[in-house]
VMD Tcl script that draws the C-alpha trace (Angstrom):
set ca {
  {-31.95 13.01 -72.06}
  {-33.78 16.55 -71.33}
  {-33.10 17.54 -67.71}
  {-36.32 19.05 -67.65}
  {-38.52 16.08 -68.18}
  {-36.52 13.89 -65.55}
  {-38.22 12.76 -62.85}
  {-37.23 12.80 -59.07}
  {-38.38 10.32 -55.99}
  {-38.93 12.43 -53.01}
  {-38.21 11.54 -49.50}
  {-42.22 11.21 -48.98}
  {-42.23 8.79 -52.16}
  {-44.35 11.51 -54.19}
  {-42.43 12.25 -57.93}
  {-41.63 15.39 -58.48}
  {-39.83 17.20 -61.56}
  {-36.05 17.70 -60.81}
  {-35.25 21.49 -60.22}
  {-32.20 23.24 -60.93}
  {-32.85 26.02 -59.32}
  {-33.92 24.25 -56.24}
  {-30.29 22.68 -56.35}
  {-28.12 25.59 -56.69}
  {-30.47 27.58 -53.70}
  {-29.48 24.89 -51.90}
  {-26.13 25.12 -52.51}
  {-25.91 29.10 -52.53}
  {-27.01 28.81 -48.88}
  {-23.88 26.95 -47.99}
  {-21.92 30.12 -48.71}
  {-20.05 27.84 -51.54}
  {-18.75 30.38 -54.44}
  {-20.39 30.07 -57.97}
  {-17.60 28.21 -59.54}
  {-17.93 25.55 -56.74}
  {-21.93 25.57 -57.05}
  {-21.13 25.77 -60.96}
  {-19.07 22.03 -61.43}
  {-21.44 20.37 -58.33}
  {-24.71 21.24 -60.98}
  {-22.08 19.64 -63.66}
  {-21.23 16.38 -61.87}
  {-24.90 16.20 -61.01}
  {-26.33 16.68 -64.27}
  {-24.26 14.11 -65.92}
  {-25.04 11.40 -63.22}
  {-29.19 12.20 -63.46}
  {-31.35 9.38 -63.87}
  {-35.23 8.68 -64.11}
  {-36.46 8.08 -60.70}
  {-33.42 9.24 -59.30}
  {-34.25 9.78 -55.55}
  {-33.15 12.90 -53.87}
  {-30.81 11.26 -51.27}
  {-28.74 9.85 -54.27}
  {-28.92 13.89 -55.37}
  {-27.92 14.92 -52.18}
  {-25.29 12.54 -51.18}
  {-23.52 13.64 -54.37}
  {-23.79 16.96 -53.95}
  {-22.46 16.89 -50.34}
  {-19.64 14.36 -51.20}
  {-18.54 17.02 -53.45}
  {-18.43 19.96 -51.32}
  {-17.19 17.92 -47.81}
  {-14.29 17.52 -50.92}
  {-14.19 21.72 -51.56}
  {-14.47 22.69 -47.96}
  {-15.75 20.39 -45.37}
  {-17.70 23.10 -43.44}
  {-19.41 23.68 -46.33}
  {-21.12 20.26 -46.05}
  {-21.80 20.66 -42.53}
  {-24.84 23.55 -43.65}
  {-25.59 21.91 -46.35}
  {-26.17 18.60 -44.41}
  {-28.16 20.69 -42.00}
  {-31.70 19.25 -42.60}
  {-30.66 15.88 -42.15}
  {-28.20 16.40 -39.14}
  {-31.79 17.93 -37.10}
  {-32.97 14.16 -37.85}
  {-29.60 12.55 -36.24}
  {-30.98 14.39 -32.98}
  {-33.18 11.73 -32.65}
  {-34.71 8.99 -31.91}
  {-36.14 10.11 -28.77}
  {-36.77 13.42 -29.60}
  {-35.40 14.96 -26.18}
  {-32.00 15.99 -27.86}
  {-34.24 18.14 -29.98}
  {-36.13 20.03 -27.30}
  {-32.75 20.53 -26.00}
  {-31.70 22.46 -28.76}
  {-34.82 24.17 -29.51}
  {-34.52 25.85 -25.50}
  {-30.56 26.33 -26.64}
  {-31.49 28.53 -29.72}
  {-34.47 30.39 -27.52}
  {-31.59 31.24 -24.74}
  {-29.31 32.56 -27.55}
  {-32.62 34.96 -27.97}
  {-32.94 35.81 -24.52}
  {-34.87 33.51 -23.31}
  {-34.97 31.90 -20.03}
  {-35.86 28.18 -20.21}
  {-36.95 25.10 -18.43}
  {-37.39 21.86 -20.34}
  {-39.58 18.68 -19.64}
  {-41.74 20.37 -16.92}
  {-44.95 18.95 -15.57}
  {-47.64 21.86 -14.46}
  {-51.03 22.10 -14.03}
  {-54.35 23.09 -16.24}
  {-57.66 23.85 -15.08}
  {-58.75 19.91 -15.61}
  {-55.07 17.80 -15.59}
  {-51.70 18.34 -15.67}
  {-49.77 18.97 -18.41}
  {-45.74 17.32 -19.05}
  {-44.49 20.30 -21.22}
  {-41.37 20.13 -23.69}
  {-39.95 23.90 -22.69}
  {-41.52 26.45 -20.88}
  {-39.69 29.99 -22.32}
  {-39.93 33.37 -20.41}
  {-38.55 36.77 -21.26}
  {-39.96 40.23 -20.61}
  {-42.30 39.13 -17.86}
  {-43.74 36.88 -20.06}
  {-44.34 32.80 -20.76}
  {-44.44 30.78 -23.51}
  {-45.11 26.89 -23.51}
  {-43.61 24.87 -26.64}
  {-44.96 21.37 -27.86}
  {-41.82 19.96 -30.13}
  {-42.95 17.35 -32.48}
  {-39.97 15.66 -33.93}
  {-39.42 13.14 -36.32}
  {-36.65 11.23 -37.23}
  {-37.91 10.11 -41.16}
  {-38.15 12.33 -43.48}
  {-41.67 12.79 -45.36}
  {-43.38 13.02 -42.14}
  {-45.11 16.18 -41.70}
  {-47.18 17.42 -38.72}
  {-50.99 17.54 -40.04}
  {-53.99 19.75 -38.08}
  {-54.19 17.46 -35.54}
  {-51.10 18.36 -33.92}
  {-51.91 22.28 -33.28}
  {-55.65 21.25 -32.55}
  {-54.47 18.86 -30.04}
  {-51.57 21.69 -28.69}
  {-54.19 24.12 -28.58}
  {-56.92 22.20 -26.17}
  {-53.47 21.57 -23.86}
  {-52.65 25.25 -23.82}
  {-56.28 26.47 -23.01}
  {-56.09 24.27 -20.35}
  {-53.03 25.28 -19.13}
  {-53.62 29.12 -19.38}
  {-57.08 28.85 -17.82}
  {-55.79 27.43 -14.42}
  {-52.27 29.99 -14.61}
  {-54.59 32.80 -14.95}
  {-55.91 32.14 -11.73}
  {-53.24 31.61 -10.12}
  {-51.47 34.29 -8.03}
  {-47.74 32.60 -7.80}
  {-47.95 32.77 -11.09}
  {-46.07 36.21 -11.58}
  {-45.74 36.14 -15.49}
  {-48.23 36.44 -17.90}
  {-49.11 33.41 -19.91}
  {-48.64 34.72 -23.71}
  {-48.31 32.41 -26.50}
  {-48.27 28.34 -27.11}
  {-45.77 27.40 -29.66}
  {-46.04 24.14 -31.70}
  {-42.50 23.40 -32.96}
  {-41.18 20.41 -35.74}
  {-37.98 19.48 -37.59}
  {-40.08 18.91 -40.53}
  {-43.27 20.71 -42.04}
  {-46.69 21.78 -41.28}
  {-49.62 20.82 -43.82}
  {-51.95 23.73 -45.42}
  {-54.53 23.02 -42.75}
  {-52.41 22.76 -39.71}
  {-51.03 26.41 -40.61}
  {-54.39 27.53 -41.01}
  {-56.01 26.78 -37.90}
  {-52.58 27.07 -35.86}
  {-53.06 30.79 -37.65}
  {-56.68 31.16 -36.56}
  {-56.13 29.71 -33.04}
  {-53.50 32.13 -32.08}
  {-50.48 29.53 -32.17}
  {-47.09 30.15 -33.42}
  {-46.06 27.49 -35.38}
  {-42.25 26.95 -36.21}
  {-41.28 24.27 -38.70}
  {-37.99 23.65 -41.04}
  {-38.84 26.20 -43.42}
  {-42.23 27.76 -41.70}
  {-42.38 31.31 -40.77}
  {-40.74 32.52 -44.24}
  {-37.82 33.89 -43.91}
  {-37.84 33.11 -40.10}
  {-38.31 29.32 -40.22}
  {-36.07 26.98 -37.69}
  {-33.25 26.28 -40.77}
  {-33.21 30.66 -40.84}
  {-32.88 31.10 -37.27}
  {-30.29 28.55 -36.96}
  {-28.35 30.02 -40.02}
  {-28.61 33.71 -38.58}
  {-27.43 32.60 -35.39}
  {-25.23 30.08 -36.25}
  {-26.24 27.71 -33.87}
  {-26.02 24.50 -35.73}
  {-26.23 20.88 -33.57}
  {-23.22 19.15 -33.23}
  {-24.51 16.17 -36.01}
  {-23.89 18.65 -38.56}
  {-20.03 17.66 -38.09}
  {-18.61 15.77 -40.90}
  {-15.44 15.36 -38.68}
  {-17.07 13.67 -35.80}
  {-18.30 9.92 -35.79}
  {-21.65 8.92 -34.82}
  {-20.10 7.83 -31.43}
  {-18.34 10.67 -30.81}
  {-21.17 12.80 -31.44}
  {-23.89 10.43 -29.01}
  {-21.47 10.60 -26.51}
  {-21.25 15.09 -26.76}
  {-25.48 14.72 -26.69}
  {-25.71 12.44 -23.83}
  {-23.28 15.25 -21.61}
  {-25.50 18.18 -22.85}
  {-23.36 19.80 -25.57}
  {-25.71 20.16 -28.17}
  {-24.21 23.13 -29.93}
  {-21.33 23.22 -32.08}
  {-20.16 26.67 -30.72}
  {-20.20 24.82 -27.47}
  {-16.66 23.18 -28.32}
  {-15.27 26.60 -29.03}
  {-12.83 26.99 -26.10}
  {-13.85 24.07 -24.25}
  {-11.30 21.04 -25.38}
  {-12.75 19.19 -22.36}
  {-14.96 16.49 -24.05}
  {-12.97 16.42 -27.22}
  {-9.65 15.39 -24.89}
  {-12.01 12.90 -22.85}
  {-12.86 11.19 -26.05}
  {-9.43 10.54 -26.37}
  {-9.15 12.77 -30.01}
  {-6.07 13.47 -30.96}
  {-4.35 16.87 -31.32}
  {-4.17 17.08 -35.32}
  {-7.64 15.62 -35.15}
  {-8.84 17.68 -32.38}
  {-7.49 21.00 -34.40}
  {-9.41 20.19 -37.24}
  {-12.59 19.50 -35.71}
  {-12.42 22.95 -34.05}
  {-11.42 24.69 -37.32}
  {-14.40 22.99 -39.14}
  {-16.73 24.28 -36.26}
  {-15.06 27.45 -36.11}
  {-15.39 28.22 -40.02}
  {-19.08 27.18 -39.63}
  {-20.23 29.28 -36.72}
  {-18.53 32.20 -37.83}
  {-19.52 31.90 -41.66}
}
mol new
graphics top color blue
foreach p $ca { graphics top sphere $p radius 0.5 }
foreach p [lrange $ca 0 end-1] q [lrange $ca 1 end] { graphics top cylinder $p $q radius 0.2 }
display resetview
């Protein structure tokens, strides 16, 4: 069978023609080496079916590299270990104010303050340079769900709000600058459009280009602690519900790790894993 004419079963249950080159971007992300990315496209080639789904691609392919080098699984598992965050969704607006204080921002997070007409409960309120920023996050924890124009249309009406009663306010010492609408997954067309028009920024997995929450995360390497392929779900619940969100967290802190009762050959390799992946 051509490669070419197979057809994939996307997360969103839309088909899609299977890319190559879609695979091996993927994989060149990691940081893997080409003879590594070279034998993965192989395996996967070989084992390619007709309405294959692309969790049975990706489960290979990160099977195979947790065998290679297990932090290279961790980034390549990154998408899906942003949905482990979940369900509730406050683990993520955790992390999101994590990765704005690694940028210098100063954050507060589940905050309740007032608009001209009602209050408002706001996800993280962000200020640097003598300026604010409010952030909506709109996670989900299934994949194929993207955030459509009513989302920044109905973040938009909240900010207004919001800025219209801080402007008159004189405790208010900052200046109210930007409303951010902020999701795991994507935006559609017409949510980026208007977002665009209205003034918002809108941050999604792979939305600014080049600057898009799986970039920023990369650059920075501030990857959540469910990217671990080390750590059990338990293990890594527990670490969420005390706050430690961040992998680089655990760097020089054996606290948790030695509360959980890990051992000290487990405990070492955990840290090396998170060690290879912050500083790769």
């Amino acid at each position: 069978m051509e490669t070419d004419t197979i057809e994939i079963i996307k997360s969103s249950g839309e088909k899609a023609k299977f890319s190559f080159k879609k695979l091996k971007n993927s994989l060149k992300h990691t940081g893997a080496d080409q003879a590594t990315i070279n034998k993965i496209i192989n395996t996967v080639k070989d084992e390619l079916y007709q309405g294959i789904s692309t969790k049975e691609i990706y489960n290979r392919a990160f099977a195979l590299l947790k065998k290679k080098k297990s932090y290279l699984a961790s980034k390549y598992k990154l998408k899906k270990a942003i949905y482990e965050l979940g369900p509730t969704g406050f683990p993520f607006e955790r992390f999101i104010s994590t990765i704005l204080n690694y940028s210098g921002y100063k954050t507060e997070i589940d905050k309740t303050i007032h608009g001209l007409c009602v209050t408002h409960e706001i996800d993280v309120i962000a200020h640097k340079n003598n300026e604010t920023t409010i952030i909506e996050c709109k996670f989900h924890n299934e994949e194929g769900l993207n955030c459509n124009v009513k989302i920044p249309l109905y973040i938009n009406s909240r900010y207004n709000d919001v800025k219209a009663y801080w402007d008159i306010n004189s405790k208010n010492k900052s200046i109210l600058k930007k409303g951010w609408v902020v999701t795991n997954t994507r935006f559609t067309k017409d949510a980026i459009k208007y977002g665009n028009c209205a003034n918002l920024y809108l941050l999604s997995w792979d939305y600014p280009k080049n600057n898009g929450l799986k970039d920023r995360i990369d650059r920075l390497g501030l990857y959540p602690i469910t990217v671990s392929t080390l750590l059990t779900n338990r293990e890594k619940q527990f670490l969420l519900s005390r706050d430690v969100v961040l992998c680089r967290e655990l760097i020089g802190d054996d606290f948790y790790l030695d509360h959980l009762g890990v051992s000290d050959i487990r405990k070492e390799k955990i840290l090396n894993e998170i060690k290879m992946l912050c500083n790769n």
